[in-house]
C-alpha positions as CSV (number, residue, x, y, z in Angstrom):
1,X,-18.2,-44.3,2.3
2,X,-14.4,-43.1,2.5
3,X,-12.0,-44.6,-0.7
4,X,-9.0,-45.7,0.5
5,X,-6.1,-45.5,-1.9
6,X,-4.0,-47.9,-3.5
7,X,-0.7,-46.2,-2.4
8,X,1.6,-48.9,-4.1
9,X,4.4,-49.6,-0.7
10,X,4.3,-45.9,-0.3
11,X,3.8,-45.0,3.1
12,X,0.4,-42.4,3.7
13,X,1.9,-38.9,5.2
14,X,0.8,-38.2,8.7
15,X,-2.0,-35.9,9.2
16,X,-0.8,-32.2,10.8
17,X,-2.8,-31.1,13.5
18,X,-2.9,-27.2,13.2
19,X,0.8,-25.7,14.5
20,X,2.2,-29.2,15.5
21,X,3.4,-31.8,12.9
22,X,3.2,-35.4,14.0
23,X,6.1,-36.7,12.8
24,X,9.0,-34.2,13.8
25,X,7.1,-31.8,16.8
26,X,6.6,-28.2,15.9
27,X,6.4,-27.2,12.0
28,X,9.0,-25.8,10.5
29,X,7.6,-21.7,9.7
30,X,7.6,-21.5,6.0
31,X,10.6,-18.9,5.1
32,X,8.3,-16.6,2.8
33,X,5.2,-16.3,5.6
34,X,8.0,-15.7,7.8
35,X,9.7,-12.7,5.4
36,X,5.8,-11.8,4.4
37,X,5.4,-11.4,8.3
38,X,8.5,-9.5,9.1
39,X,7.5,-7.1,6.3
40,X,4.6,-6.4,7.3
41,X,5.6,-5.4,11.0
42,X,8.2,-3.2,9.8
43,X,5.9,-1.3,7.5
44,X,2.7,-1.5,9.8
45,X,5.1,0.1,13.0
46,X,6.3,2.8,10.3
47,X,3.1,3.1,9.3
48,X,1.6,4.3,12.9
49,X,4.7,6.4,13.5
50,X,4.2,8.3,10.6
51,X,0.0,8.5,10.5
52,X,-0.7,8.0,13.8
53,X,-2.9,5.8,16.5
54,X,-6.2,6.5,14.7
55,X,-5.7,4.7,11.6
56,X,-4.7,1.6,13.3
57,X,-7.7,-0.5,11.9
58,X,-8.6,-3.8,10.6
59,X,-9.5,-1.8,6.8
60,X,-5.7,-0.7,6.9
61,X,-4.3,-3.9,8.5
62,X,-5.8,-5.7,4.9
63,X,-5.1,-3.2,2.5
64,X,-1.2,-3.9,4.2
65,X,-1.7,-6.6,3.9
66,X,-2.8,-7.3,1.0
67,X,-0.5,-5.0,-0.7
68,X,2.5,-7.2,0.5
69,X,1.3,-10.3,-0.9
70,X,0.4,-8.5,-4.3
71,X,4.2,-7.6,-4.4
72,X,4.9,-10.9,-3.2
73,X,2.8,-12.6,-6.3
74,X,4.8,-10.1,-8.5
75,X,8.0,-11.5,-8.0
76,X,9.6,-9.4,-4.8
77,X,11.3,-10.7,-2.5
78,X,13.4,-8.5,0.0
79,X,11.8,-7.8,2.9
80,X,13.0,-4.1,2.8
81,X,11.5,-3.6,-0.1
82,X,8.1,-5.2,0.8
83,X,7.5,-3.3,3.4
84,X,8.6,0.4,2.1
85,X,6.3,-0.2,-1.6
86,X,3.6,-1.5,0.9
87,X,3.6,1.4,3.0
88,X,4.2,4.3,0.2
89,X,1.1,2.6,-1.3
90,X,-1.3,2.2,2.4
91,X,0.5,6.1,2.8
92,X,-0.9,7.4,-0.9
93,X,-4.5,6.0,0.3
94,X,-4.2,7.3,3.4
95,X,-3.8,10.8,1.6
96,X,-6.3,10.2,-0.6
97,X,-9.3,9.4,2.0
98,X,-7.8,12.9,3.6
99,X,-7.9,14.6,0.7
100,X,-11.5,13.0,-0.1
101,X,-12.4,14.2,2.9
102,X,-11.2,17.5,2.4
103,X,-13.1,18.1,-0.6
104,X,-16.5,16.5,0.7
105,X,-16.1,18.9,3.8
106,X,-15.6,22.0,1.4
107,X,-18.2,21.0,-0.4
108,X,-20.7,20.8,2.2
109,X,-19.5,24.6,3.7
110,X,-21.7,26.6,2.0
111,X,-19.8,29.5,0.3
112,X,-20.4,33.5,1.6
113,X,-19.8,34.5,-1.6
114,X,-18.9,33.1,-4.9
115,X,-15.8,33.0,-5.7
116,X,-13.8,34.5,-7.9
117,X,-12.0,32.3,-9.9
118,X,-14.2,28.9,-11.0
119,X,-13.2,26.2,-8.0
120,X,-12.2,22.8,-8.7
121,X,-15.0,20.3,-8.4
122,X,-14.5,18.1,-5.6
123,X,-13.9,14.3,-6.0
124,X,-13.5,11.5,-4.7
125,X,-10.6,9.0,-6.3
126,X,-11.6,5.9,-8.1
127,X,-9.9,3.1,-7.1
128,X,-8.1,2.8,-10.1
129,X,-6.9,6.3,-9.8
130,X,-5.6,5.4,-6.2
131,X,-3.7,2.5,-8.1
132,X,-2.5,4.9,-10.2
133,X,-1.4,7.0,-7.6
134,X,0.5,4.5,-5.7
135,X,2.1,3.3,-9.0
136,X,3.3,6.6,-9.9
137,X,4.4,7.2,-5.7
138,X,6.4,3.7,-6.4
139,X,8.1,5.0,-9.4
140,X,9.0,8.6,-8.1
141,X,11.0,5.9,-5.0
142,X,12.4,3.8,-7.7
143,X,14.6,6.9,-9.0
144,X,15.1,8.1,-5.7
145,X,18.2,7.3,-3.3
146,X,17.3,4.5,-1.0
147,X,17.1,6.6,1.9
148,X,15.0,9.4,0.6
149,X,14.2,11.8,3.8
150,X,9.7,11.0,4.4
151,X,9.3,14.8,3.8
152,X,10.1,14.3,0.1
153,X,8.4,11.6,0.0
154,X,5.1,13.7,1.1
155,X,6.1,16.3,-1.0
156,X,5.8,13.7,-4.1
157,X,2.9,12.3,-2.5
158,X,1.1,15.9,-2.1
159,X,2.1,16.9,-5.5
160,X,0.9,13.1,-7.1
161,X,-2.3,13.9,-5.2
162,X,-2.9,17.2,-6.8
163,X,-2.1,16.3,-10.3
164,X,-4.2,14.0,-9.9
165,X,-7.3,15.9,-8.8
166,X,-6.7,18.1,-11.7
167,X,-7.8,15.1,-13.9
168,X,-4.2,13.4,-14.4
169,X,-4.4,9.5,-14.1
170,X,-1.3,8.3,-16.3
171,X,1.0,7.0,-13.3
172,X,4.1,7.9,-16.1
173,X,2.8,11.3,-16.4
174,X,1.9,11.6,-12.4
175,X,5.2,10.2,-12.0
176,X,7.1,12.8,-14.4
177,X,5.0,16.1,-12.9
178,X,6.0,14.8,-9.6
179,X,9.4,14.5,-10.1
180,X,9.8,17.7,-12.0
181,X,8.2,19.9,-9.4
182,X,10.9,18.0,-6.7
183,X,13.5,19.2,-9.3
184,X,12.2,23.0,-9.9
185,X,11.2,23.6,-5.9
C-alpha cells in the first residue's frame, strides 16, 4: 500500500530517470562532481607519468579518489590544488608500499655475515603513519613555491620516508627534518 501525500496545490517533482531529467532533457552536471572529476584526471595522468603503467589499478584509482573527496569535505575547492595534495598523498603511499617492500625483501635475504653495525628493523607503515606521512609531504608543499621542481619533491618525500622509519611519526616534526635536510643539502 503506497501513501500518497497531501501536497497542498504544490505540484509533485518529476521523477529523473538516470542521466536524463524529464522536465528540461539532459541534467545539468553538478559544478563540484564536475571540478571533483577534472581533479582527478589531472592528478591520475600525473600520477602514471610520474610512477608508471603498473600502478594503474582499481586500489590506486580509490585511494585517488578518495583522497579528493576527503579534501573536498575539508573545505577545498581549486581544482589545482585537489589534484596536486591528492597526488603528493597517492605519491607518499606509493613510496611507502616500495619502501615496505624493500625492507620485507631484505629481510627475507638471508645475511653472509652479520653485520657490523646493528640494522634497522624492517617495517611496514601503519596507516596512520602513512597519514602522517602524507600530512607532513602536504606541509613541506605548503611552504614551497607553487611550482616546486618533482625532484624536490622526492627528495622530501625520500627524506619523510626515512625519518619515519627511524621511528618519527609527528607530521610537524617529519615536516621540520624534511625541510631542514632540503635547506642543509
Amino acid at each position: 500500500m503506497t501513501r500518497r501525500r497531501n501536497l497542498k496545490g504544490r505540484q509533485r517533482l518529476a521523477d529523473v530517470d538516470g542521466e536524463i531529467d524529464q522536465n528540461s532533457g539532459a541534467a545539468a552536471v553538478d559544478a563540484t562532481t564536475a571540478a571533483l572529476a577534472r581533479a582527478f584526471d589531472s592528478a591520475w595522468e600525473r600520477f602514471i607519468e610520474i610512477e608508471g603503467s603498473r600502478v594503474d589499478n582499481e586500489d590506486n584509482r580509490k585511494r585517488l579518489a578518495a583522497r579528493i573527496v576527503a579534501l573536498a569535505r575539508a573545505g577545498e575547492t581549486d581544482e589545482d590544488t585537489l589534484a596536486q595534495s591528492a597526488l603528493i598523498h597517492l605519491c607518499v603511499l606509493e613510496e611507502a608500499t616500495r619502501l615496505g617492500s624493500k625492507l620485507k625483501t631484505a629481510a627475507a635475504a638471508p645475511l653472509p655475515s652479520p653485520p657490523a653495525e646493528p640494522a634497522t628493523t624492517p617495517q611496514a607503515f601503519s596507516p596512520q603513519v602513512v597519514a602522517a606521512m602524507s600530512e607532513a609531504l602536504e606541509r613541506c608543499v605548503e611552504t614551497l613555491p607553487l611550482q616546486t621542481p618533482s625532484r624536490v619533491l622526492q627528495f622530501l618525500s625520500d627524506r619523510i620516508l626515512e625519518d619515519a622509519s627511524r621511528g618519527e611519526h609527528d607530521p610537524q616534526r617529519l615536516s621540520e627534518l624534511a625541510l631542514e635536510a632540503l635547506r642543509t643539502r
